[in-house]
N, CA, C and O atoms as a Tripos MOL2 file, in Angstrom:
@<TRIPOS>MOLECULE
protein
  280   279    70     0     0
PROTEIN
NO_CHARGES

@<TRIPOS>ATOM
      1 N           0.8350   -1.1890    0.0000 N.3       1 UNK1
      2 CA          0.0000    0.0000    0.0000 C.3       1 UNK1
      3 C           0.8760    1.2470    0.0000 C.2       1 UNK1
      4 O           0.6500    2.3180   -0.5630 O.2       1 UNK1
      5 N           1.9030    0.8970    0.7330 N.am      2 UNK2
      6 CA          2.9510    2.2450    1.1070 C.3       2 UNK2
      7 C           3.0390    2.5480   -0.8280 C.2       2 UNK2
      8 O           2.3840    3.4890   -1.2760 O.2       2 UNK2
      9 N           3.8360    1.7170   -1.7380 N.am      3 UNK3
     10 CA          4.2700    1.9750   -2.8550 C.3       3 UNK3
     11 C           3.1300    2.4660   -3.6400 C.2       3 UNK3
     12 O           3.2850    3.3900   -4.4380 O.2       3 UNK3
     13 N           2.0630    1.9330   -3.4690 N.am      4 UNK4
     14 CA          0.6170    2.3110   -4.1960 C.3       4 UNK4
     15 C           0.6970    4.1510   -4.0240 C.2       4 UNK4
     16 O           0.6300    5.1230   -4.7770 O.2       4 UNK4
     17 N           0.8220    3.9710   -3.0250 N.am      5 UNK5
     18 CA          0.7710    5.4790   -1.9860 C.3       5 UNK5
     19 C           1.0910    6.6160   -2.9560 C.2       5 UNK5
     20 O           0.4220    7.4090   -3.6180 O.2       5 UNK5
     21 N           2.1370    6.4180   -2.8030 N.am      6 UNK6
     22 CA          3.9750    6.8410   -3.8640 C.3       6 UNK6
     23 C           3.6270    7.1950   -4.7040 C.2       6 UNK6
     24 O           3.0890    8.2000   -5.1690 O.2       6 UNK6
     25 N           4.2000    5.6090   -5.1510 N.am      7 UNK7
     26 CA          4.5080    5.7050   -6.9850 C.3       7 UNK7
     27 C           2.9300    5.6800   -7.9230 C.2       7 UNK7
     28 O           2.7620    6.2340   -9.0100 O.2       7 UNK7
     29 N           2.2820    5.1800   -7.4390 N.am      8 UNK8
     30 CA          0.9890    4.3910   -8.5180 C.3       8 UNK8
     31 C           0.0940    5.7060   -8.7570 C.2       8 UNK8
     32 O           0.1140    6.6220   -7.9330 O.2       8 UNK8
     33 N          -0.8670    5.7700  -10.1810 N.am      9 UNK9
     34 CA         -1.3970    6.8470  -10.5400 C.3       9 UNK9
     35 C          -2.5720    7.4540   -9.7860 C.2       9 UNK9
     36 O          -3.5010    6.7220   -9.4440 O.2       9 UNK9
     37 N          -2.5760    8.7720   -9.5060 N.am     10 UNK10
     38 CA         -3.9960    9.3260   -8.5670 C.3      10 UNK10
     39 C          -4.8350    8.6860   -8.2750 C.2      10 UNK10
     40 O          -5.0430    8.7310   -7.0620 O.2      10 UNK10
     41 N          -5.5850    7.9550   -8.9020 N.am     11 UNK11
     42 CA         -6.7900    6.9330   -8.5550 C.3      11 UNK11
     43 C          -6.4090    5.8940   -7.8200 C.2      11 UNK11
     44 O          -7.1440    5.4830   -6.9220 O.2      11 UNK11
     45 N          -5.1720    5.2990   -8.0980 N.am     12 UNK12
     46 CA         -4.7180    3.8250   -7.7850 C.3      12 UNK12
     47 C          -4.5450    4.5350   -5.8860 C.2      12 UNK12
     48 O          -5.0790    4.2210   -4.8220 O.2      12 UNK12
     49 N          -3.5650    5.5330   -6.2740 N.am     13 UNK13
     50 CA         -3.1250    6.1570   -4.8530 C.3      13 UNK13
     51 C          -4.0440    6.4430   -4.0070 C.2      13 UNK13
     52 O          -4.2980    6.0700   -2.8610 O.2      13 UNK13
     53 N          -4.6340    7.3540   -4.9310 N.am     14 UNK14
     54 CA         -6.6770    7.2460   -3.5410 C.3      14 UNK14
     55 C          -6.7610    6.2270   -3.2690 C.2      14 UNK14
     56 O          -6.3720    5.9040   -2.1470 O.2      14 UNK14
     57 N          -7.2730    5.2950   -4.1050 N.am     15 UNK15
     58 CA         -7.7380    4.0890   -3.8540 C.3      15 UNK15
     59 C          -6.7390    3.2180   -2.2110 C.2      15 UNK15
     60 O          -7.1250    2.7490   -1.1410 O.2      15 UNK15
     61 N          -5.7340    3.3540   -2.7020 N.am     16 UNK16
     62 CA         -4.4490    2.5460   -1.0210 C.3      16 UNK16
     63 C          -4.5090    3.7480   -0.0550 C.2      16 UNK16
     64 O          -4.1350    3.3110    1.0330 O.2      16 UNK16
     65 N          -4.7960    5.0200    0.0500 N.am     17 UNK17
     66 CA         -5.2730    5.6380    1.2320 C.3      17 UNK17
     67 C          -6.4610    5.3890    1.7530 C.2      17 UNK17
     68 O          -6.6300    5.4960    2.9680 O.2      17 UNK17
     69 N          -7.2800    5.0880    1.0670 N.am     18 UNK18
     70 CA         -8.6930    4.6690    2.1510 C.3      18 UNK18
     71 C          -8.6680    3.4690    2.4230 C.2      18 UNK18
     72 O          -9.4820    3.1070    3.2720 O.2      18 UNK18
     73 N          -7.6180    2.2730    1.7370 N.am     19 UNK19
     74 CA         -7.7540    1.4220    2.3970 C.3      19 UNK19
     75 C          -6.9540    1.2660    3.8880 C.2      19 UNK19
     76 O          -7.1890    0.6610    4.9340 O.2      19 UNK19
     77 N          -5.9590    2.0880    3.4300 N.am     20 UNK20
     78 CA         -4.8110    2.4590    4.9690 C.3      20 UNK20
     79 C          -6.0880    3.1740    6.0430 C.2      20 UNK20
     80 O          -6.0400    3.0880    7.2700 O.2      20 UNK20
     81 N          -7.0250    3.7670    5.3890 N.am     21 UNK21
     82 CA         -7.9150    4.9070    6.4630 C.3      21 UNK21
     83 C          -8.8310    3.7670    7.5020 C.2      21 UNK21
     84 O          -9.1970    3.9750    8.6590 O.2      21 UNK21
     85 N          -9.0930    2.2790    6.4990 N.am     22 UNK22
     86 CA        -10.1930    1.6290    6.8480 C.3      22 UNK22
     87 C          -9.3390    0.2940    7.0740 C.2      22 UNK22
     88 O          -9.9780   -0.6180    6.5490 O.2      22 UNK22
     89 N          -8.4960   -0.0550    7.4760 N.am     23 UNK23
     90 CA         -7.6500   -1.0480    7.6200 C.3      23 UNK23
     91 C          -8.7870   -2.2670    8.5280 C.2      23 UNK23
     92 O          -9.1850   -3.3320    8.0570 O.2      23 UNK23
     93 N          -8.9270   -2.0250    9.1250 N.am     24 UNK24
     94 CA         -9.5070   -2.9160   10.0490 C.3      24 UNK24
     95 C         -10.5840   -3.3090    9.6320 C.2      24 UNK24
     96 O         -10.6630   -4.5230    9.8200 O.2      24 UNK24
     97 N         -11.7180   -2.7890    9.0200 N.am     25 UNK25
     98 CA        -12.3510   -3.3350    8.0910 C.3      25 UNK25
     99 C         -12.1190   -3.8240    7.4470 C.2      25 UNK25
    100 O         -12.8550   -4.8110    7.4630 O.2      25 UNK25
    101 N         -11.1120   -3.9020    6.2850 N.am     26 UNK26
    102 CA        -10.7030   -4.4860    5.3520 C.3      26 UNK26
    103 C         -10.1010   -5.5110    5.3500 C.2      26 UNK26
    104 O          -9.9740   -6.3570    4.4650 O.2      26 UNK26
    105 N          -9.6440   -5.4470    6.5280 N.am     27 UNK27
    106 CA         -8.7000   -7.1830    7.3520 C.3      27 UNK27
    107 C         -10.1730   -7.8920    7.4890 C.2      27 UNK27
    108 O         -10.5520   -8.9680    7.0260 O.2      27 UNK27
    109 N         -10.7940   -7.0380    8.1890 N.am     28 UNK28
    110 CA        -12.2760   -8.4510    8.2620 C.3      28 UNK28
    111 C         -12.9060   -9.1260    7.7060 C.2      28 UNK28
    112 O         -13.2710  -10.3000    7.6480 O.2      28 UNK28
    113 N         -13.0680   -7.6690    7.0110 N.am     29 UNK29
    114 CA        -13.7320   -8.3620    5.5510 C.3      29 UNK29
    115 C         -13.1480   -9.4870    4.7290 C.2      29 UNK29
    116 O         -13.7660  -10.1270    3.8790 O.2      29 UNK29
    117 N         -12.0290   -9.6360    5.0410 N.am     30 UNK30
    118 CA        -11.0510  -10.9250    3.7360 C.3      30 UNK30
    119 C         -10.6640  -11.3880    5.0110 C.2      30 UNK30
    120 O         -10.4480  -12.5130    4.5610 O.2      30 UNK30
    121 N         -10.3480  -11.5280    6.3680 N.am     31 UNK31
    122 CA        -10.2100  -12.9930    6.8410 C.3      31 UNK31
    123 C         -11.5710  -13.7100    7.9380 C.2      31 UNK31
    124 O         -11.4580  -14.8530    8.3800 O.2      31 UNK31
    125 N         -12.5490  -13.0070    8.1860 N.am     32 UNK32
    126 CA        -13.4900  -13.5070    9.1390 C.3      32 UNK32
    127 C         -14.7190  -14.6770    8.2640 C.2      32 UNK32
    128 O         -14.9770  -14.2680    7.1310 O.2      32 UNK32
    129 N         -15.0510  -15.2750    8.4370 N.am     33 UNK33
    130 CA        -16.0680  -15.9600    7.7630 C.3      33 UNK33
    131 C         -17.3630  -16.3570    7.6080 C.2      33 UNK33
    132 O         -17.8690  -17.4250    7.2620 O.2      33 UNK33
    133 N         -17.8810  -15.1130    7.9850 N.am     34 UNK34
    134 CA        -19.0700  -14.4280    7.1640 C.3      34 UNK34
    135 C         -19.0800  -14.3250    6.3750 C.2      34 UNK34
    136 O         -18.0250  -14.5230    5.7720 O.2      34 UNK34
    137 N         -20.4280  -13.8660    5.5350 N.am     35 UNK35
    138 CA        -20.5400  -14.1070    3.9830 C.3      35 UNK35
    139 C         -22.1100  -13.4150    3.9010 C.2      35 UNK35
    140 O         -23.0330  -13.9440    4.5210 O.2      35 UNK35
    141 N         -22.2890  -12.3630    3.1970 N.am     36 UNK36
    142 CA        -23.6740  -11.3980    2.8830 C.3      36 UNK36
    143 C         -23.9180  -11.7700    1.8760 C.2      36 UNK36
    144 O         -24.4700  -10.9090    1.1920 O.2      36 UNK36
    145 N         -23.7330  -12.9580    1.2620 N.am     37 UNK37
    146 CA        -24.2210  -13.8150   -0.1460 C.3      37 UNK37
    147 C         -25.4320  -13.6340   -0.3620 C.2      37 UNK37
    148 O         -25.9790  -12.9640   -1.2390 O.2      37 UNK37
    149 N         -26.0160  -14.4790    0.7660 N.am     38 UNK38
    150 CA        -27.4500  -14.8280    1.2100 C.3      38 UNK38
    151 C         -28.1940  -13.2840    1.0850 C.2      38 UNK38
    152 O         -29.1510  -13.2890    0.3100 O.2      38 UNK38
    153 N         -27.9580  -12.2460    1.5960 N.am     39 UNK39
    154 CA        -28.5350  -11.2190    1.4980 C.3      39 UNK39
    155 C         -28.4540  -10.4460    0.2660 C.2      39 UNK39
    156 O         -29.3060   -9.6530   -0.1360 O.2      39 UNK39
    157 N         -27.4890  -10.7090   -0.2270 N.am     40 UNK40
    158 CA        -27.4640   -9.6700   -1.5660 C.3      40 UNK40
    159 C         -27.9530  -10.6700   -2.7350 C.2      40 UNK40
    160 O         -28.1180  -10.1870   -3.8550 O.2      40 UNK40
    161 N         -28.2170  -12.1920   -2.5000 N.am     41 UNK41
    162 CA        -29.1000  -12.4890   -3.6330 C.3      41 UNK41
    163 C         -30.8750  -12.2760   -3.4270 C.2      41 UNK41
    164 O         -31.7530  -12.6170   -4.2200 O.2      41 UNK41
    165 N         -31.0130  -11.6670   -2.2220 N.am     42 UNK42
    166 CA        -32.2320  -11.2410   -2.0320 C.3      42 UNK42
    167 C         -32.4360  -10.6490   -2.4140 C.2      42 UNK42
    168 O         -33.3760  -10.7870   -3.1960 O.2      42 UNK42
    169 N         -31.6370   -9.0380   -2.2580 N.am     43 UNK43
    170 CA        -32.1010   -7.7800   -2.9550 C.3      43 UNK43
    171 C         -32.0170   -8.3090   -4.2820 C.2      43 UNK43
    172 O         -33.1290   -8.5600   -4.7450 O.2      43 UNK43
    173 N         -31.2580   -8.5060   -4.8820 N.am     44 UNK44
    174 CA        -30.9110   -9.1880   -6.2790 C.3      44 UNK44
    175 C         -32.6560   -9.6510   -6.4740 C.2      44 UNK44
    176 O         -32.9710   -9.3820   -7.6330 O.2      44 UNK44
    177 N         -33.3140   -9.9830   -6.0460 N.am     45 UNK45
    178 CA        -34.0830  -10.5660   -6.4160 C.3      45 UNK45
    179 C         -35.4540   -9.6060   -6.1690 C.2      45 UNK45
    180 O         -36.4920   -9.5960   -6.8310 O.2      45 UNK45
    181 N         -35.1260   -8.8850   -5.1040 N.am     46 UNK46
    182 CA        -36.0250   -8.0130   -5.1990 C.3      46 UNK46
    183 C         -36.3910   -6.9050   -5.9150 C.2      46 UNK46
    184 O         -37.5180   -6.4320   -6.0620 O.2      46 UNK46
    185 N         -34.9960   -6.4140   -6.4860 N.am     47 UNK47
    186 CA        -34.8200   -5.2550   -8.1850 C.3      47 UNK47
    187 C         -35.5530   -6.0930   -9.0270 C.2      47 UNK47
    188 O         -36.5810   -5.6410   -9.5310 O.2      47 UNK47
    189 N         -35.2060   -7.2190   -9.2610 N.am     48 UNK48
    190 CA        -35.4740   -7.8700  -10.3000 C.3      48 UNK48
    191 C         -37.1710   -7.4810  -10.7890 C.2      48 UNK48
    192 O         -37.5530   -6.9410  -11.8280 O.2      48 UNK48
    193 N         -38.0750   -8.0450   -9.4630 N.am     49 UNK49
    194 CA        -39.3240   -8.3690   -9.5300 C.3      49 UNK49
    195 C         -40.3980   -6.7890   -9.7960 C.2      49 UNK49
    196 O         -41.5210   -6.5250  -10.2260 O.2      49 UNK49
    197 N         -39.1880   -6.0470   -9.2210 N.am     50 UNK50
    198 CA        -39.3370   -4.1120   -9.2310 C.3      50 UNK50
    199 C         -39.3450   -3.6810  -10.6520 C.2      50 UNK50
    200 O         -40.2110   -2.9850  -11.1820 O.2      50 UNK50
    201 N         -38.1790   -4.2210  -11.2600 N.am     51 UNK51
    202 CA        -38.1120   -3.8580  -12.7670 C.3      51 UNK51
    203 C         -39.2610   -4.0220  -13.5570 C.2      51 UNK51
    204 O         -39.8790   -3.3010  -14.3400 O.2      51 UNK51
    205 N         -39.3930   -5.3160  -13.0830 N.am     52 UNK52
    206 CA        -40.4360   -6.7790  -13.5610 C.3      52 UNK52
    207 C         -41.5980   -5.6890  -14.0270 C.2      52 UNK52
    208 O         -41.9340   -5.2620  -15.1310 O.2      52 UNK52
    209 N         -42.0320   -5.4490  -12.7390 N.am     53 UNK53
    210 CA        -43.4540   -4.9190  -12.3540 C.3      53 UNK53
    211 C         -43.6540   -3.4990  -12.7870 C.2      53 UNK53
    212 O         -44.7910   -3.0320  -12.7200 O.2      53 UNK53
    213 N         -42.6660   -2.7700  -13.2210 N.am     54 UNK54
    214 CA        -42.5410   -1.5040  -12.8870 C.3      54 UNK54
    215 C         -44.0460   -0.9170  -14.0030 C.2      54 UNK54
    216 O         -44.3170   -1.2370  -15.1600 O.2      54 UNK54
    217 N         -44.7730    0.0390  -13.0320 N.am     55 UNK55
    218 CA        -45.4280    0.5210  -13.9540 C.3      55 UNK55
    219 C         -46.8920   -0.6030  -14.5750 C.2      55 UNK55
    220 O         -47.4020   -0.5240  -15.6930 O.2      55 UNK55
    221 N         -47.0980   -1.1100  -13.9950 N.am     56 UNK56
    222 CA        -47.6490   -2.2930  -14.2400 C.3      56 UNK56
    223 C         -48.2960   -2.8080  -13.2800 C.2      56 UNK56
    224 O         -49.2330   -3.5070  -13.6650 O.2      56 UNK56
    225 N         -48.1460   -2.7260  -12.0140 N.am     57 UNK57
    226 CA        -49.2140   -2.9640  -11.1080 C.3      57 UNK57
    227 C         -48.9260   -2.2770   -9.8220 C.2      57 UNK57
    228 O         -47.9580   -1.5210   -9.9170 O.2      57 UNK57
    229 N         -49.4110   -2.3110   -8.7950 N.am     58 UNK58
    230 CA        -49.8750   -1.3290   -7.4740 C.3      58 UNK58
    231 C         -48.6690   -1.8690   -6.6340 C.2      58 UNK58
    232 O         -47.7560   -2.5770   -7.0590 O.2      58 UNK58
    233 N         -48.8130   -1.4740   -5.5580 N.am     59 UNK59
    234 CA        -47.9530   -1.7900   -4.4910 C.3      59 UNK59
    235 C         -47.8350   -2.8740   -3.6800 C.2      59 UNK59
    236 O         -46.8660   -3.4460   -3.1810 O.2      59 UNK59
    237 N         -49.3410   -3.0940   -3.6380 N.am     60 UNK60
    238 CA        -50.2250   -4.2290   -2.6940 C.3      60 UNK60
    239 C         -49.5390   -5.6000   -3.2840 C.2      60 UNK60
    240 O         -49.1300   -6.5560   -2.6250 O.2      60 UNK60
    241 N         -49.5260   -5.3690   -5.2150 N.am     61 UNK61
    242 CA        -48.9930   -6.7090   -5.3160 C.3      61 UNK61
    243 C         -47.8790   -6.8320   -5.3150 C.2      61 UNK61
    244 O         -47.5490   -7.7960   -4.6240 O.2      61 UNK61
    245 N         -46.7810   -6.1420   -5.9190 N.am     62 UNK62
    246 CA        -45.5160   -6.1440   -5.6940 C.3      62 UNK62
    247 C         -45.2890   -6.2520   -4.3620 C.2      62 UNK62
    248 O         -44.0630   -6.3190   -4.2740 O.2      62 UNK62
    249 N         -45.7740   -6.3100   -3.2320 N.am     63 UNK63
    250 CA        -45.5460   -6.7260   -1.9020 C.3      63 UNK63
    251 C         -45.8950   -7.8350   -1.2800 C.2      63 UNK63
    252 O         -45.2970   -8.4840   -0.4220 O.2      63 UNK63
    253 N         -47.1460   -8.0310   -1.9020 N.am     64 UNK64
    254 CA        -47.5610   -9.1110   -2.1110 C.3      64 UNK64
    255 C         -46.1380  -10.9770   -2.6380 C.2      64 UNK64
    256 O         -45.8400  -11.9550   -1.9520 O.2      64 UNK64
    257 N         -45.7180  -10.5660   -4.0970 N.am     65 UNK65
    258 CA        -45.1040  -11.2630   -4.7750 C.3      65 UNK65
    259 C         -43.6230  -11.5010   -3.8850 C.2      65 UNK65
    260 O         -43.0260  -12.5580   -3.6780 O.2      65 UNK65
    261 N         -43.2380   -9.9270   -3.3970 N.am     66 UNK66
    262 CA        -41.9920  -10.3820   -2.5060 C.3      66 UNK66
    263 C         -41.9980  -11.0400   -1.2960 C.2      66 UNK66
    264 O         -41.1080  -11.5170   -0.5920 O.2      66 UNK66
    265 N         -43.2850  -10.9560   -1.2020 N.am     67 UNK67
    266 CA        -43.5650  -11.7130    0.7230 C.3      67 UNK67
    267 C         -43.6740  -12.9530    0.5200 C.2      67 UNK67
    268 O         -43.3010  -13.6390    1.4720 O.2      67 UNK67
    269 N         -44.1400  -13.6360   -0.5910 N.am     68 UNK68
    270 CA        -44.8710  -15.1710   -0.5880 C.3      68 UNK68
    271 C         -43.5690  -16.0550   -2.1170 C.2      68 UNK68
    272 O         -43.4360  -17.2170   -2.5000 O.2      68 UNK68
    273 N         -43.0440  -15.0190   -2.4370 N.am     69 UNK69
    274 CA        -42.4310  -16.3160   -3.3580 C.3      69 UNK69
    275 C         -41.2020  -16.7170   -2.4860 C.2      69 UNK69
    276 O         -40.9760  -16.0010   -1.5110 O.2      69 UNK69
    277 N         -40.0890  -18.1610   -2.8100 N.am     70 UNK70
    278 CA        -38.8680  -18.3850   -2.2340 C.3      70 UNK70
    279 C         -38.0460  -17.6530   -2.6800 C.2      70 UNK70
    280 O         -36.8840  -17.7110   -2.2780 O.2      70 UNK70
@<TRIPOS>BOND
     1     1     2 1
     2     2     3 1
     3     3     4 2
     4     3     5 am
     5     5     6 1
     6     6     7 1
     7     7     8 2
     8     7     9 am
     9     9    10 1
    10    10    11 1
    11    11    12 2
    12    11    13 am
    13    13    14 1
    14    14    15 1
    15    15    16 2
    16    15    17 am
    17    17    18 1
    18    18    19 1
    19    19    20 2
    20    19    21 am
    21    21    22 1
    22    22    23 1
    23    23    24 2
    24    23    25 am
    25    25    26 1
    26    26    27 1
    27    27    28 2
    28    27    29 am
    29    29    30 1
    30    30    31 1
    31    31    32 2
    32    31    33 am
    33    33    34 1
    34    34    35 1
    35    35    36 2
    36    35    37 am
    37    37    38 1
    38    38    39 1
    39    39    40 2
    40    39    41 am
    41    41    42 1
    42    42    43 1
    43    43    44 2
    44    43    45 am
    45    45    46 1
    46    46    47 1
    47    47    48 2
    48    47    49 am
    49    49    50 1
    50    50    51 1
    51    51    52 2
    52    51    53 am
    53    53    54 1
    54    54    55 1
    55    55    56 2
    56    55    57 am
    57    57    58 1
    58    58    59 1
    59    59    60 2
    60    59    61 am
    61    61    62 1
    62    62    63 1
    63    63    64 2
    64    63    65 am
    65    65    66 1
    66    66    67 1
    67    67    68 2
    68    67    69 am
    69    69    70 1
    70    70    71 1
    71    71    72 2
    72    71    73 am
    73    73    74 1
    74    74    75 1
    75    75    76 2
    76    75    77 am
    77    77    78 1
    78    78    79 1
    79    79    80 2
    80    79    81 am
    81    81    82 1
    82    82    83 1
    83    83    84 2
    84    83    85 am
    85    85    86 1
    86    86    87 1
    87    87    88 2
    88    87    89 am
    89    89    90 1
    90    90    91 1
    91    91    92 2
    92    91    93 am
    93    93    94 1
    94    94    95 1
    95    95    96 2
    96    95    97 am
    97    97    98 1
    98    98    99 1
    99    99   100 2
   100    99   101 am
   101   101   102 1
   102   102   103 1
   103   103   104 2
   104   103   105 am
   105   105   106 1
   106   106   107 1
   107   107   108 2
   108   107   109 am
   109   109   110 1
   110   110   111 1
   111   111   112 2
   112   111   113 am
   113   113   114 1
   114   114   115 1
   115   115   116 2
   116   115   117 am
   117   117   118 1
   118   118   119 1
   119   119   120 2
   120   119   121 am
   121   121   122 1
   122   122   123 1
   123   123   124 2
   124   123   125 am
   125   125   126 1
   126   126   127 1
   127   127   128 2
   128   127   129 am
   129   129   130 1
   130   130   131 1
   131   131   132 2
   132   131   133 am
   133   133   134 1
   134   134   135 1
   135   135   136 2
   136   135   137 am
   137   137   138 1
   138   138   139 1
   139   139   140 2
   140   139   141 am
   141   141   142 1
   142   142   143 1
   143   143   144 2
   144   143   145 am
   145   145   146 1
   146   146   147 1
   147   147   148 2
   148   147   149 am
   149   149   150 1
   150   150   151 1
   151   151   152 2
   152   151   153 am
   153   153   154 1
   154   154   155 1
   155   155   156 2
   156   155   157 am
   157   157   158 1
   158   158   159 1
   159   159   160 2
   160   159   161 am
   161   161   162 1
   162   162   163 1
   163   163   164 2
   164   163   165 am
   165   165   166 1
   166   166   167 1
   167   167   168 2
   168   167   169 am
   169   169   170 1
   170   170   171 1
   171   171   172 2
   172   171   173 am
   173   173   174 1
   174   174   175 1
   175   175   176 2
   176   175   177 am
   177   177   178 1
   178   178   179 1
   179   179   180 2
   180   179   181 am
   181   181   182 1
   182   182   183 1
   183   183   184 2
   184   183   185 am
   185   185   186 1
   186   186   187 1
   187   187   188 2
   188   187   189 am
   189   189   190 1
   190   190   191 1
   191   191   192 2
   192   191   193 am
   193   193   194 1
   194   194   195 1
   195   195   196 2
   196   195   197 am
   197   197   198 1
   198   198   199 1
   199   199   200 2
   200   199   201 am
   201   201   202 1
   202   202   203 1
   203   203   204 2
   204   203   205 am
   205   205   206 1
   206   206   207 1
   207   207   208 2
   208   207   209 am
   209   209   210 1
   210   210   211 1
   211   211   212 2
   212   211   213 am
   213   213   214 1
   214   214   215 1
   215   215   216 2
   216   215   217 am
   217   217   218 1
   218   218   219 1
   219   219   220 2
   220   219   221 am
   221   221   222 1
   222   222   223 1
   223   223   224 2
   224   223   225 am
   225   225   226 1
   226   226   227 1
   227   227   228 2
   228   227   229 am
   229   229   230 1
   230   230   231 1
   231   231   232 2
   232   231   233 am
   233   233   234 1
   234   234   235 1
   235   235   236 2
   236   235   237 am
   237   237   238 1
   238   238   239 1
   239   239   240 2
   240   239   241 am
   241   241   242 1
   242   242   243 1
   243   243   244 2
   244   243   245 am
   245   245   246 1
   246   246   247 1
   247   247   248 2
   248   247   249 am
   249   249   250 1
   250   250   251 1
   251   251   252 2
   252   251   253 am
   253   253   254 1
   254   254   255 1
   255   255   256 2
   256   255   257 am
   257   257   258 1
   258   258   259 1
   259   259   260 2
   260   259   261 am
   261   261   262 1
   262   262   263 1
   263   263   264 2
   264   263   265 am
   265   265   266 1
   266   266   267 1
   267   267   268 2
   268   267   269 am
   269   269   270 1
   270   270   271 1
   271   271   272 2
   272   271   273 am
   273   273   274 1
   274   274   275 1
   275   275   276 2
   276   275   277 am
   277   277   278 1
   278   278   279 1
   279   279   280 2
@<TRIPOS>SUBSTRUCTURE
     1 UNK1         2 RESIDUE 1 A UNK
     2 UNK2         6 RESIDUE 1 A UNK
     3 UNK3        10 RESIDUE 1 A UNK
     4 UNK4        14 RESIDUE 1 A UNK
     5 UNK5        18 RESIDUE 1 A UNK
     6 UNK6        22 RESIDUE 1 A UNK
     7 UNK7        26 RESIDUE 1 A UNK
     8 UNK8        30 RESIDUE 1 A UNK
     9 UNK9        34 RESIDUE 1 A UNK
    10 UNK10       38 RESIDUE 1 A UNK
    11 UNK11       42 RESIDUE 1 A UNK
    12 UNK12       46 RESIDUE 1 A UNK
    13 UNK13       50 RESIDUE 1 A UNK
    14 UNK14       54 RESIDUE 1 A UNK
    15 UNK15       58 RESIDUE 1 A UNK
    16 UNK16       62 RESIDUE 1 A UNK
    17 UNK17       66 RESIDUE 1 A UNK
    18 UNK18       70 RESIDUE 1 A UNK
    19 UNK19       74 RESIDUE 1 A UNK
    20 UNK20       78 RESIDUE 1 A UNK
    21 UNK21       82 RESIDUE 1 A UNK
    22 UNK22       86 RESIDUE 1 A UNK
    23 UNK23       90 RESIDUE 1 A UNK
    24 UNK24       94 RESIDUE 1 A UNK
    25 UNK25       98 RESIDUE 1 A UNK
    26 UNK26      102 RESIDUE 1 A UNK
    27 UNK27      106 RESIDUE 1 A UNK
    28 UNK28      110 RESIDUE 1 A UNK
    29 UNK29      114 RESIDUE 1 A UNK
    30 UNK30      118 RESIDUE 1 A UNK
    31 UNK31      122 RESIDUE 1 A UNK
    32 UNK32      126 RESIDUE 1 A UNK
    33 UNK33      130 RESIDUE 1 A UNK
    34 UNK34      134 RESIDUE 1 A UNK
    35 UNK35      138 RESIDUE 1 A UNK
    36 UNK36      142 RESIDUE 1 A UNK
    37 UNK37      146 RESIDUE 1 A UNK
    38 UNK38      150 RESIDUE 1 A UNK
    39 UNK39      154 RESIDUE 1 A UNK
    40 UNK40      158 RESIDUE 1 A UNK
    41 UNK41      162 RESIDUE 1 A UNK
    42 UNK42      166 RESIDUE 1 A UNK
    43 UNK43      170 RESIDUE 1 A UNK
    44 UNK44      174 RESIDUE 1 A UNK
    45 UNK45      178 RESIDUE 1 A UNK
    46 UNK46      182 RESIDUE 1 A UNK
    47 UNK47      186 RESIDUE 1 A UNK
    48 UNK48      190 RESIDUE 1 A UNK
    49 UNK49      194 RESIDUE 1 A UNK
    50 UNK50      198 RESIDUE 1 A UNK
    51 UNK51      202 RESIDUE 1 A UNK
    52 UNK52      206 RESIDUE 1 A UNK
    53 UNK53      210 RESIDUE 1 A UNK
    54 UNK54      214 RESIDUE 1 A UNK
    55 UNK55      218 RESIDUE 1 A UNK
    56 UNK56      222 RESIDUE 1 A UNK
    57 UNK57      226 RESIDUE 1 A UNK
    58 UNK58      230 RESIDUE 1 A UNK
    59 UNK59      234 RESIDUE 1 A UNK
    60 UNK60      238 RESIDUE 1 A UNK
    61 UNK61      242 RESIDUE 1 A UNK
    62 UNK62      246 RESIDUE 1 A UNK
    63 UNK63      250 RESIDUE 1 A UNK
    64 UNK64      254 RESIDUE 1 A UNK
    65 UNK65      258 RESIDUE 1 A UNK
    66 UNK66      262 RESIDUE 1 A UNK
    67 UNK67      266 RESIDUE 1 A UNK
    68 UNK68      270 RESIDUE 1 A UNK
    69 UNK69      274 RESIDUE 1 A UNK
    70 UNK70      278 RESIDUE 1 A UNK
């Protein structure tokens, strides 16, 4: 990160200061073993059915469809 810092181009260099800013997060994130898979193929699934619907029917059912399908 130090050399990123340095030598590497403006973006690259932003980019290794916030990870130096957020270190400890970033250790967690890549060694603890958790996993937000499960949650982000939900939303994933919930844009989907949003797109789906858009414009096309009320609220009731689009709330409906996200409450009762797997």
């Amino acid at each position: 990160m130090r050399q990123a810092e340095q030598d590497a181009p403006k973006p690259m260099s932003g980019f290794a200061g916030f990870l130096r800013r957020d270190l400890d997060a970033v250790t967690a994130g890549l060694t603890l073993p958790w996993s937000s898979g499960a949650v982000e193929g939900h939303v994933n699934r919930v844009k989907m059915l949003k797109r789906a619907m858009y414009g096309r029917a009320s609220f009731e059912l689009l709330r409906t469809r996200i409450l009762t399908q797997p």
